[in-house]
N, C-alpha and C positions, 0 to 999 in steps of 0.2 A: 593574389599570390599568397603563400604561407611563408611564416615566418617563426626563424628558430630564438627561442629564447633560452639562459641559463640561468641561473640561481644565483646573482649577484645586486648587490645594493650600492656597488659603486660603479658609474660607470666610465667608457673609455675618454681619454682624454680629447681623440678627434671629436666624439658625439660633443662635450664640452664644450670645444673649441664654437661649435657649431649652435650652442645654445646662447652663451657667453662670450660672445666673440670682443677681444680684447682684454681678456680680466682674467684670463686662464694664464696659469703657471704652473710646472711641472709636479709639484705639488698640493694640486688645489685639487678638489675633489666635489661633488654638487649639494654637500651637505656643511653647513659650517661659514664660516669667516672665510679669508683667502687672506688673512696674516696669518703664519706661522708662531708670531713671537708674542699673540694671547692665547694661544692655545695650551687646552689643560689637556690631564690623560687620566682617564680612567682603566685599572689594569688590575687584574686579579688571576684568580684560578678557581675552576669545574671541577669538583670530584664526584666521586660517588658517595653519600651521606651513608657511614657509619664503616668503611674500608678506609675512604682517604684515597680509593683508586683514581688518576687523574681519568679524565672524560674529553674524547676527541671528539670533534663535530659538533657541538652544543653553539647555537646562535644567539650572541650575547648583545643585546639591541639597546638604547639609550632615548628617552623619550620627553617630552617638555612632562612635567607632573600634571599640566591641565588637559592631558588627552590629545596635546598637538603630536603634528608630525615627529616622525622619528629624526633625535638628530646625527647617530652614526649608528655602524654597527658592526663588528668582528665575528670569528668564530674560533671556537679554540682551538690548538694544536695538539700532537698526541700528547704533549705532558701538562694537557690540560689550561692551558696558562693563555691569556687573552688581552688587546690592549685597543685602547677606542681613544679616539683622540677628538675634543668637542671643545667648542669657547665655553668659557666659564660660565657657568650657570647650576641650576638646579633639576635633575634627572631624576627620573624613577629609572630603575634598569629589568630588562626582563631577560632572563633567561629559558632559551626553548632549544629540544629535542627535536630536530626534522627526521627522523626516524620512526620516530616514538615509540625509541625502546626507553627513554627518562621522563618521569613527569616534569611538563614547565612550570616554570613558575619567577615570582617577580624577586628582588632584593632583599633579605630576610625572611624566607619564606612565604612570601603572601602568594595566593590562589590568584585574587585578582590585582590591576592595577591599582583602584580606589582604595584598596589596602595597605598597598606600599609604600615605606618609608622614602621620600627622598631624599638622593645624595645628592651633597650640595659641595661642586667640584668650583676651587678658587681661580684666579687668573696665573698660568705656567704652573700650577701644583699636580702631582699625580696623587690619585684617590685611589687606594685596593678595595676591590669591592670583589670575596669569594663566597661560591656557593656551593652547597653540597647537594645534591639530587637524588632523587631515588627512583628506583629501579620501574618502570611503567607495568600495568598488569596485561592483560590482555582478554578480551571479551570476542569469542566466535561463535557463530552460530545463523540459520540462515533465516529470512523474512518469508515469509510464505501466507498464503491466501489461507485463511481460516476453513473455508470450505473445501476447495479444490485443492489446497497443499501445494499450487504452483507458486515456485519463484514470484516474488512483488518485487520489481523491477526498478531501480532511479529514487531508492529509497538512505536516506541517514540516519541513523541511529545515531542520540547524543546521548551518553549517562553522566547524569549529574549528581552530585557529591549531595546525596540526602540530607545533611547536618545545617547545608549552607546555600544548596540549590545551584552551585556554582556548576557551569557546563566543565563538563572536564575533555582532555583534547584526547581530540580520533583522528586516527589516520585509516583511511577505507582501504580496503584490498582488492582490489578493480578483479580479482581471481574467485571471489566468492558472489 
């Protein structure tokens, strides 16, 4: 059979209930602790780098700094403003555009993760951690056979950032 999926990182309390069974509380969620009362907050705001305009939609993700698993994630509201609630520990934070109309990128501007400062969120403290993003470019144009000019078909284009080699992010247009 098929099955529908949505765009979320937390999931519902019955799947929980069904993974966990016993250790779920109306507030527990599958990333984290499952005490309330060591938990920190990471909480900032998204604008647009060089307006200050706040930025809705932007996927604000919190990561161990050695490349583990993510440990939460938010998204911001239309005044920009975002809040991630993690046990205390040490984060790199990445912030991403699922649109990609804003370039992503990590906590102080870095390209990549291995770049990234991290923040280092204490036990019950909230940390502001804000970004400013800029406006993504756009690249069209179509793939084609050098001889015969037809369409090349289940192809990617990546353009990377010449200076640094860093892939930079695409979002394909299944219409072209």
């Amino acid at each position: 059979g098929s099955s529908t999926w949505t765009a979320s990182w937390r999931r519902p309390r019955a799947f929980i209930a069904r993974m966990r069974p016993n250790m779920v509380s109306p507030a527990t969620t599958l990333s984290g602790s499952t005490s309330t009362s060591t938990r920190s907050r990471v909480r900032g705001r998204v604008t647009e780098a060089g307006t200050g305009d706040p930025i809705a939609g932007i996927c604000v993700r919190l990561f161990a700094p050695d490349g583990g698993n993510p440990a939460d994630d938010s998204c911001t509201g239309a005044d920009g403003r975002y809040a991630v609630d993690v046990p205390a520990g040490s984060y790199t934070v990445r912030f991403r555009s699922g649109d990609g109309k804003w370039v992503s990128e990590w906590h102080q501007n870095a390209l990549r993760e291995a770049d990234a400062d991290p923040v280092a969120v204490d036990a019950g403290a909230t940390v502001r951690v804000n970004a400013g993003l800029k406006r993504a470019g756009k690249i069209t144009g179509r793939l084609v056979d050098p001889v015969t000019d037809a369409p090349l078909p289940n192809l990617c284009v990546t353009p990377v950032d010449p200076a640094t080699l860093v892939p930079l992010h695409v979002l394909a247009d299944p219409k072209s």
